[in-house]
N, C-alpha and C positions, 0 to 999 in steps of 0.2 A: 465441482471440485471444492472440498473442504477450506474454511482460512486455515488452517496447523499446515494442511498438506502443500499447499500455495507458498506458505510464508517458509516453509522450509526447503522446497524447493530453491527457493527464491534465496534464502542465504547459505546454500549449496555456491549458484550458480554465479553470486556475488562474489564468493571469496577469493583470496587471489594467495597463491603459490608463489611467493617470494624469489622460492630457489627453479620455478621454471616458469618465467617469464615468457620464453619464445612459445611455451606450450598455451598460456592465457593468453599471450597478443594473438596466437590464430588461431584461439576458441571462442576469442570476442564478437567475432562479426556474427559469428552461430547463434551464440546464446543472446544476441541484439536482438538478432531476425525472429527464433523460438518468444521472449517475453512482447516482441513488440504483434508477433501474430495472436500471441495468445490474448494482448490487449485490445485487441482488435475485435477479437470473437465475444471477450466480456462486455465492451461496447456495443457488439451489434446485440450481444444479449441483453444487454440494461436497454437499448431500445424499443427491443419486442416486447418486454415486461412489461415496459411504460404504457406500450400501444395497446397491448393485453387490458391492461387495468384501465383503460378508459374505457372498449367493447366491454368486459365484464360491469361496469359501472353502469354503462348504457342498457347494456340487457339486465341487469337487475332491476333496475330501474324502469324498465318496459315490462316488463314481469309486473313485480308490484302493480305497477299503474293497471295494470290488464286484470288484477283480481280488484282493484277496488272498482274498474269500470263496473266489472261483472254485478261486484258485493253493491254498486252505486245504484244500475240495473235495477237490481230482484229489491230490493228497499223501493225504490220507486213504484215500480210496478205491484209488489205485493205489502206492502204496509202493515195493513190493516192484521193481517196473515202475520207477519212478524211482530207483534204484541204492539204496534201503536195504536194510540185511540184514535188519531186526527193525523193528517198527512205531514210528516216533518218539514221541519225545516231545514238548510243547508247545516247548519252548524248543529242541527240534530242528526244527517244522514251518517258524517262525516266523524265523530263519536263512536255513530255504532258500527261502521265500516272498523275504522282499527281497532277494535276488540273480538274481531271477527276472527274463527280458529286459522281459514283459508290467510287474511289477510296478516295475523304474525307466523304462523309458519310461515309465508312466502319471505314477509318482513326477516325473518331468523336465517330462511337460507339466498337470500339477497348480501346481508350483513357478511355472512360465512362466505359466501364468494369473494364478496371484496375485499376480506379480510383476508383470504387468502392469496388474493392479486395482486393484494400491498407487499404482503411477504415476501411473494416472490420477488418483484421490482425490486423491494428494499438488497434484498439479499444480491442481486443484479446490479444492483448500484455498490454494493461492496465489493464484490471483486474486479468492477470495473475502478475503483479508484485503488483497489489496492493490484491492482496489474500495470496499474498505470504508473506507480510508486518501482513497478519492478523496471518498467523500461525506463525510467530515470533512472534507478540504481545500476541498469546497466552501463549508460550513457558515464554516470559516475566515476566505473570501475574501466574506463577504457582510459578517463583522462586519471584517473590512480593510476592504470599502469605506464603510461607515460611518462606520470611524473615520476614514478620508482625506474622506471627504466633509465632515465636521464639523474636521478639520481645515482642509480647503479654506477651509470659510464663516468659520472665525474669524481666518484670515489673512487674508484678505477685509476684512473688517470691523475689523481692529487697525491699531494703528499701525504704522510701520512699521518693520523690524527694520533696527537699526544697531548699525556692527562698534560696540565698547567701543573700539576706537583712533577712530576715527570721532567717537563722541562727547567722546570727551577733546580733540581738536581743535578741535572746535563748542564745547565750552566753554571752550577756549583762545581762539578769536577774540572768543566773548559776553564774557569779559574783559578780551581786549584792545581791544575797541571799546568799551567802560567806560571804561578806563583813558585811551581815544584821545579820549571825550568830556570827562573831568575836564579831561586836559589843555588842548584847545581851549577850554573856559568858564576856565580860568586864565589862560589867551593873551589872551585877549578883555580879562579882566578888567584884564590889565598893560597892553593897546595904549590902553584905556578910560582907564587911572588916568595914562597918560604924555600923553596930550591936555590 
């Protein structure tokens, strides 16, 4: 699996629908179950990479050794045959072994295996940490919707929220209609006393 296709998956399966809550709180334990299996499989896969790239290290590495025994062999045995005057010496066989065609070809497709046994691992250990990111995100978005759902209910259930200019208006006019009644029972009171 691609990282583009993983990560978008992944913030698919995160997002969360406001306006259908009951439909995300019983689609959560799914999509737990889906990224925590899926984490599981990148896991066992970043394992077997790892196990991979120590066999391919070892067999390249037994390879190699097996063309220089051979190349270490035919120098010994044939010398004289292979352009020495006088029978080498260790740190003369050992020169002409790695400039041998047999011993860098082997050398070049030794290299290329494990180069590509790292790859693989490496890229094995990416989606195992990035799977791993996903079932924590899910883990995340269970206790998101909790908390939006308990905040839902207590919006629900409170009073209602007013801007602070809002209310200073509301208590401008509870005083001014205070003020509107003093005045009217004083009107009353002078139209009363002028009778």
């Amino acid at each position: 699996m691609t990282e583009s296709k993983i990560e978008t998956s992944i913030e698919d399966d995160i997002h969360i629908d406001e306006f259908n809550l009951k439909g995300e709180v019983i689609e959560q334990p799914t999509l737990y179950y889906k990224w925590t299996k899926k984490y599981a499989k990148a896991k066992a896969s970043s394992f077997k990479s790892a196990e991979i790239l120590k066999v391919v290290r070892s067999e390249a590495k037994a390879e190699l050794e097996n063309v220089r025994a051979t190349l270490d062999s035919d120098v010994r045995d044939n010398w004289d045959v292979l352009g020495f005057d006088k029978k080498p010496t260790e740190a003369a066989i050992s020169a002409w072994i790695v400039i041998q065609g047999d011993y860098v070809d082997q050398s070049k497709a030794s290299n290329d295996m494990i180069r590509g046994a790292i790859e693989e691992a490496a890229s094995a250990i990416e989606d195992e940490e990035i799977l791993e990111g996903a079932k924590l995100a899910m883990s995340n978005k269970k206790i998101s919707l909790q908390d939006l759902a308990q905040m839902k209910v207590t919006e629900f259930y409170s009073e209602p929220k007013i801007d602070r200019r809002f209310r200073e208006l509301e208590s401008q006019e509870d005083n001014d209609e205070v003020v509107n009644q003093d005045l009217n029972e004083k009107m009353k009171r002078r139209v009363r006393n002028k009778k």
